[in-house]
TORLO-198555 format. One record per residue (C-alpha): residue in three letters; x, y, z. Coordinates in steps of 0.1 Angstrom, whole numbers, plus 5000, padded with zeros to 4 digits. Each point is the difference from the previous one (the first is absolute). Example, Ala and Ser with C-alpha at 12.3 -4.5 7.8 and 13.67 -1.06 7.14 Angstrom:
REM TORLO-198555
ala512349555078 ser501450344993 
END
This chain:
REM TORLO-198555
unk239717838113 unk496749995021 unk496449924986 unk499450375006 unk502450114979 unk499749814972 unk496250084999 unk500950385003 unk502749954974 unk498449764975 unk496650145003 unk498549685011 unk497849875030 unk501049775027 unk498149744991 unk501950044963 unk502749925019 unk498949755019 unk499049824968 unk503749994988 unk501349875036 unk497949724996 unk500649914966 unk503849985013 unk498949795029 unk501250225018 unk501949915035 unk502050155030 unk503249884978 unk498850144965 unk499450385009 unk503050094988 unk499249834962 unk496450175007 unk501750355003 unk502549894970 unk496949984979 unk498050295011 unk502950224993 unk500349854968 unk496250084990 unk500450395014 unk503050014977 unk497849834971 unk497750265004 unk501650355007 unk502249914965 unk497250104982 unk499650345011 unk502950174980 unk499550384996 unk499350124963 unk497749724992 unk496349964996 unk498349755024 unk496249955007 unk498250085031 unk496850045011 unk498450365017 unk499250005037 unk498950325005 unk499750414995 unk502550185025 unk499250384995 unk502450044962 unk501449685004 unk498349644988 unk501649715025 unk501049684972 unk500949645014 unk503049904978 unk500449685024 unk502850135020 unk500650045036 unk498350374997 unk497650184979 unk501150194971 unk498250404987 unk499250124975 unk499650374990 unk495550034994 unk500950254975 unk502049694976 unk496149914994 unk498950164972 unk496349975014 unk499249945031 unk497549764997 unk502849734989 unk501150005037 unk497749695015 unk501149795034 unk501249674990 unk500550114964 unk503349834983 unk502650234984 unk503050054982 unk502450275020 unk503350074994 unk502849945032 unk502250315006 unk501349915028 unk499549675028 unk500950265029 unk500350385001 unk501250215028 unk496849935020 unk500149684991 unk497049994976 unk499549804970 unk499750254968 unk498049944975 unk498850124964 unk497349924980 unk500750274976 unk503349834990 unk498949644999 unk496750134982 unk502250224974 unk503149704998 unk496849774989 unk498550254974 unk503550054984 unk500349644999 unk496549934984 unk500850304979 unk503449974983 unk499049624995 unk496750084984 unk501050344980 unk503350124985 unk500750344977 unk497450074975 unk497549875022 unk496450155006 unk499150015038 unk496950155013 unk500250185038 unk498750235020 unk501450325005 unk500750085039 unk502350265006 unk501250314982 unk504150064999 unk502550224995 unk500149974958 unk497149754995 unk497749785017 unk500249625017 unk497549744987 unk499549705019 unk500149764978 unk500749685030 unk502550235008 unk501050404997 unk501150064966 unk501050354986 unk498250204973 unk501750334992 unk498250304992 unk501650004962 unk498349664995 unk496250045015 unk498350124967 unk501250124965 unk498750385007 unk501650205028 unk498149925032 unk499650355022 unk499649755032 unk500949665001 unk498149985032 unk496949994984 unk501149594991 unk499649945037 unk498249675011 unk499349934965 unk501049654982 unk502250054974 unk501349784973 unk504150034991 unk502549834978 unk503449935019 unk503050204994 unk502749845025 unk500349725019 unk503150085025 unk500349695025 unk502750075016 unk498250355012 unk497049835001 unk498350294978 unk497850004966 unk499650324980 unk496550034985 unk498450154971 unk496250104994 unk501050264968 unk501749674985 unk497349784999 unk497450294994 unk502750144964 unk499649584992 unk496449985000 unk499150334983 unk502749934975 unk498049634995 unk496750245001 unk501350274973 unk500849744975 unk496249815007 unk498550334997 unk501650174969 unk499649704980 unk496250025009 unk498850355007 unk499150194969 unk498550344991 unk496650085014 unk500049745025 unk498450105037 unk502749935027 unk499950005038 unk503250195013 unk501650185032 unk501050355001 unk503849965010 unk501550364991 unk499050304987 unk502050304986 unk499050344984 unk499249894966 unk497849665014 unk499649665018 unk502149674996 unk497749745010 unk500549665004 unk498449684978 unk501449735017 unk504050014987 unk499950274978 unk499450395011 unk498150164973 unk499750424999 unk496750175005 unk500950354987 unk498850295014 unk497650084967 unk498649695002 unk499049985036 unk496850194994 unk498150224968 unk500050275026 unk502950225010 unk502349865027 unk503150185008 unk501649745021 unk499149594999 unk499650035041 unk496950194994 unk498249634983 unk502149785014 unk502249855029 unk502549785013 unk499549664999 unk496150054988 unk498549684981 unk499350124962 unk498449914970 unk501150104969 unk500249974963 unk503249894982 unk500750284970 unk503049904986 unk502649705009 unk503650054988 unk501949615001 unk503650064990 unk500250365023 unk497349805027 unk498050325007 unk496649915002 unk497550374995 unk496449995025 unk497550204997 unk497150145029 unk497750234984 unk499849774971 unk497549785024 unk497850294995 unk498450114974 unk501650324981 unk498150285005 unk501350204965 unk497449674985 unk496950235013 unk501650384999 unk497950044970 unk497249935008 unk500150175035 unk501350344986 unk499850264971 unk501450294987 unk498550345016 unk499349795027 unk500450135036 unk501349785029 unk501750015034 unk503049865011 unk502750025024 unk503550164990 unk502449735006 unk503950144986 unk501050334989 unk502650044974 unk501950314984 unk497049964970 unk497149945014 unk498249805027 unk498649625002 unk496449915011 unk498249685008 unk496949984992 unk499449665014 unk502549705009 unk502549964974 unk498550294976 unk502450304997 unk499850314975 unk502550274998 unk498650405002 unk503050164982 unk501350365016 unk498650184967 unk496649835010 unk499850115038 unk498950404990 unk498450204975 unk502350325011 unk502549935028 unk503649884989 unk500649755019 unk503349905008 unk499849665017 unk496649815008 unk500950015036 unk499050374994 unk496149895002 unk499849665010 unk501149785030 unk500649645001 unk496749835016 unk498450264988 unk495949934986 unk499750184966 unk497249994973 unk501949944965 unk498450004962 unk500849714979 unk502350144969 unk501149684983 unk499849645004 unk502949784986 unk499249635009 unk502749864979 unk502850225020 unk497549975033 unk500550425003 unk497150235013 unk500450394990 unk498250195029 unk499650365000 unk499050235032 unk499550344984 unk497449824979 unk497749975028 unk499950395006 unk498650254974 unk502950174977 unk500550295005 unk501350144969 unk497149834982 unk497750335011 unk503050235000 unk499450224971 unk496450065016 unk501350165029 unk503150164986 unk499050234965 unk502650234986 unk500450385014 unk498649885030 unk501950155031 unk500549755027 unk502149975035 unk502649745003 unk503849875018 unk503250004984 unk500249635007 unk504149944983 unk502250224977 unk501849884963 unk502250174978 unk497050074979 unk497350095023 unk498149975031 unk497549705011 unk497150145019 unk497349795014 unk496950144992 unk498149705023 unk501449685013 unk501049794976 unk499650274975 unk503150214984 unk500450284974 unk503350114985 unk501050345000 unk502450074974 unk503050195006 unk499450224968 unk496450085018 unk501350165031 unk500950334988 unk499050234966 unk503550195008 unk502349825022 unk502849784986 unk498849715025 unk502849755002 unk498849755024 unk496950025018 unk501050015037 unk501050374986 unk496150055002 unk498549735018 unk501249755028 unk498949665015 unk497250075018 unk498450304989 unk496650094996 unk499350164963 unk496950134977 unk500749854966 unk497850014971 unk498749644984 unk501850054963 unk499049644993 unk498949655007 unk500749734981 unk497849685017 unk501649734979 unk503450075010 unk499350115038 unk501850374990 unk498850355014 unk501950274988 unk500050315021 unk501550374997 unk501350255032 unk500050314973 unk496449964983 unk498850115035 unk501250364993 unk499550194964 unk502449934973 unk502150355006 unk501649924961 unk496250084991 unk499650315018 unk502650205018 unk503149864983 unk499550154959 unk498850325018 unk503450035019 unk502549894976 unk498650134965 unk502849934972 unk502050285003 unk499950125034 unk503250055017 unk500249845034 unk502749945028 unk500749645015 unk502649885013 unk502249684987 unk499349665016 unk501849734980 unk502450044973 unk499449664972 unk501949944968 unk497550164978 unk499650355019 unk498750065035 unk496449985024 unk498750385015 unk498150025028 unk497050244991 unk498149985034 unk499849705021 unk499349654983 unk500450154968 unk502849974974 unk501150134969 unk502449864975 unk502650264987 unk501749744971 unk503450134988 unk499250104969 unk497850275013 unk502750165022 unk501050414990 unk503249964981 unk501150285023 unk499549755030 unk502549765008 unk498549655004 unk503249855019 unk498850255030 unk497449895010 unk499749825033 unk496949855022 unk498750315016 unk500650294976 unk497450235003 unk498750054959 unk498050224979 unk498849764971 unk497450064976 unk496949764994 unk499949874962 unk498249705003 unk496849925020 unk498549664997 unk497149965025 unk498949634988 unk503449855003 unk500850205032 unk503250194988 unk501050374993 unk503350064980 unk502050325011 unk503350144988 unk502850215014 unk500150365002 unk502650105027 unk501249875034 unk499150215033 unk501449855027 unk502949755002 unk499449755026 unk502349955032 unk503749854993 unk498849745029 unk496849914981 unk501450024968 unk502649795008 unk497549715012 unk497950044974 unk502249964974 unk500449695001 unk496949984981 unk497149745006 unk500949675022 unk500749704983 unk496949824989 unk497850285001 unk496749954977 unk499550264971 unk497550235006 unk496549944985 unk498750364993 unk503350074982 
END
């Protein structure tokens, strides 16, 4: 073998090679021991490069992606620039570790790995250093498919399950931050380590709870973190323990959710109001930093007293106002109008709504206002009996119909009653849509007012003369004999007709005894004769004398069924 191959071969100079020939002494007959002995150094030499091993080598240079490495051998080796994991690591004439793939690929180049040799080293310093059970501290470099990889010397795996004890929306948010784990799994063979941040964290708050229970105590002033919140209030973390901040005592003032005072992971103070040590519930308290404004309510406000406030809730009964931060009173339905019936509050007020209340009742011990609205307006009922006098004629609208009788609203806010026995001095008036309907617009007379009770009682027939006063005992004198005709048959006789509205009752024991009761039918056509006339009580008495006309077969037959089912008795009977 020549000088120039060995030098190309061994990676040595000439004068390298001169050096050995002359520490051989070397002559024309000893070339061949020379060559013997150069061959035996290349072979020395190329043994150590044996893929899948790390070797040392220094960097020559940057080559677009690739970083050139002398590992010693006859060539250069490369290394991939991205198996830096910062670029400023790659320095000319630096020594490294890099991991041999292969002496010779296809194009006959060296290949190289740092990435290997630097991640064969970690799991060497690691698995010697740490085994199961282990805290490790990395940083977290990549996010996974089910977790995240912490480099910890070398990529470990930390699944989603295991990065905190509450459910974490995005484990991406742990990116390029240095976390401390506790090792799950130590496979060698794999070369893999499971990982656990929620392991360690359950270990230390468990090691916190126990410190802080056996310390914290009722009243105390604690720092904490909001970590959840629900409908009904706020867990918040002391430092191993989650206490509950419950929606009634987040503020003296009315909150309807806890996101309205306070938030995700906000820093709190608060006051401890009741620690539990076998359940280990632990009770906080915000408003309590505060002072109670009930303490003052007193002093601030007094019955009769008129305030404003802003509704706040409406209810079925009656409607909440705040009269200032954590100061509530209740007006109560009955105590929203002097003369509208109100169904539901939502009738007159709104929700945000500003209103002027007076001050009804203070009850510190129960920490109730009673508020009243109508008591800021004049009543008016309280100057009713000056406006409305009895006998006085006034207009008004039929405003509902009862069984009874007839409201009509004589001014808003303002009814009177008119009575069904007030509608007509003759007619049998069985309900009062007979003579009046919803709606209508009616002369009454004012029959009389009664201001304690709110009651106006009112009459349809005092508009007109009493005709049982005048016309009626000049008509039907006891004695006369007048026609009618038969309208309802009852157990005790039978109502005529005399002229329109007005009755008379023939009772059966004033029947001819030449007339045959069990005739009669609904719609006869009678001659009776007047024997009793009372004007005061409305009612004239008659008795039979014959029968003129027989009523139609067809009517008759109807008719004879007698009065429906149910029907009232008659009054005037």
């Amino acid at each position: 073998m020549s000088n120039r191959k060995l030098v190309k071969a061994l990676s040595i100079t000439e004068n390298e090679v001169s050096r050995i020939s002359a520490e051989l002494f070397i002559a024309d007959g000893k070339k061949e021991e020379l060559e013997k002995e150069l061959e035996k150094y290349y072979v020395d030499s190329v043994k150590n490069f044996t893929a899948d091993t790390i070797i040392k080598g220094k960097i020559l240079n940057v080559v677009g992606d690739d970083v050139l490495v002398d590992i010693g051998y006859k060539s250069e080796g490369v290394v991939p620039k991205s198996d830096f994991t910062r670029f400023e690591e790659i320095e000319v004439n630096k020594e490294i570790e890099v991991f041999l793939e292969s002496v010779e690929d296809e194009s006959g180049v060296i290949v190289l790995s740092k990435q290997k040799a630097d991640k064969i080293r970690g799991w060497e310093r690691i698995i010697t250093s740490n085994k199961e059970g282990d805290v490790i501290k990395g940083r977290v470099i990549r996010k996974i498919k089910g977790g995240l990889l912490v480099d910890v010397g070398v990529p470990v795996f930390l699944p989603a399950s295991q990065v905190d004890v509450r459910r974490v929306e995005d484990i991406g948010e742990y990116l390029h931050q240095t976390v401390e784990c506790k090792i799950l799994k130590i496979d060698e063979k794999r070369m893999n380590i499971i990982v656990s941040r929620r392991r360690l964290l359950e270990e230390q708050r468990a090691e916190a709870k126990t410190k802080l229970l056996s310390e914290i105590n009722e009243g105390d002033l604690r720092d904490g973190v909001v970590k959840n919140i629900a409908d009904f209030g706020a867990f918040v973390d002391l430092g191993g323990i989650d206490g509950l901040l419950h929606i009634t005592d987040i503020s003296w003032g009315r909150v309807t959710h806890p996101t309205e005072v306070v938030k995700l992971e906000q820093q709190l103070k608060v006051k401890v109001l009741k620690v539990d040590r076998v359940t280990e519930r632990i009770a906080l308290g915000l408003k309590q930093l505060q002072p109670n404004p009930w303490e003052r309510v007193v002093s601030k406000y007094t019955v009769n007293m008129r305030v404003k406030g802003k509704v706040v809730n409406l209810m079925p009964y009656g409607a909440f106002v705040e009269l200032e931060r954590g100061i509530e009173g209740l007006v109560h339905i009955s105590e929203m109008s002097w003369t509208k019936r109100i169904n539901h509050p939502s009738e007159v007020l709104q929700v945000g709504q500003e209103v002027e209340v007076a001050v009804l009742a203070i009850d510190t011990d129960k920490q109730e206002l009673s508020l009243g609205l109508k008591q800021t307006e004049a009543n008016p009922w309280d100057k009713v009996d000056e406006k409305y006098k009895a006998d006085m004629k006034v207009k008004g609208k039929v405003r509902n119909t009862t069984s009874y009788g007839a409201f009509v609203e004589l001014e808003e806010g303002i009814d009177g009653l008119l009575h069904i026995n007030d509608m007509s001095w003759t007619r049998k008036v069985v309900h009062p849509n007979e003579v009046v309907k919803k709606g209508d617009v009616v002369d009454v007379m004012v029959l009389s007012v009664d201001r304690e009770k709110k009651r106006i009682a009112l009459g349809l027939k005092q508009m007109l003369d009493n005709p049982w006063n005048t016309t009626i005992p000049m008509r039907y004198e006891v004695g006369h004999a007048v026609s009618g005709k038969i309208t309802k048959l009852v157990s005790f006789g039978a109502f005529v007709e005399l002229e329109k509205d007005l009755e008379g009752l023939l009772h059966i024991s004033k029947m001819e005894k030449d007339a045959d009761p069990a005739g009669l039918t609904p719609g006869d056509i009678v001659e009776v004769k007047v024997v009793k006339l009372e004007a005061a009580e409305g009612k004239i008495g008659l008795s039979l004398s014959k029968i003129i006309e027989k009523a139609k077969p067809k009517e008759g037959a109807a008719a004879a069924q007698g009065p429906p089912p149910g029907a009232p008795p008659v009054a005037n009977a």
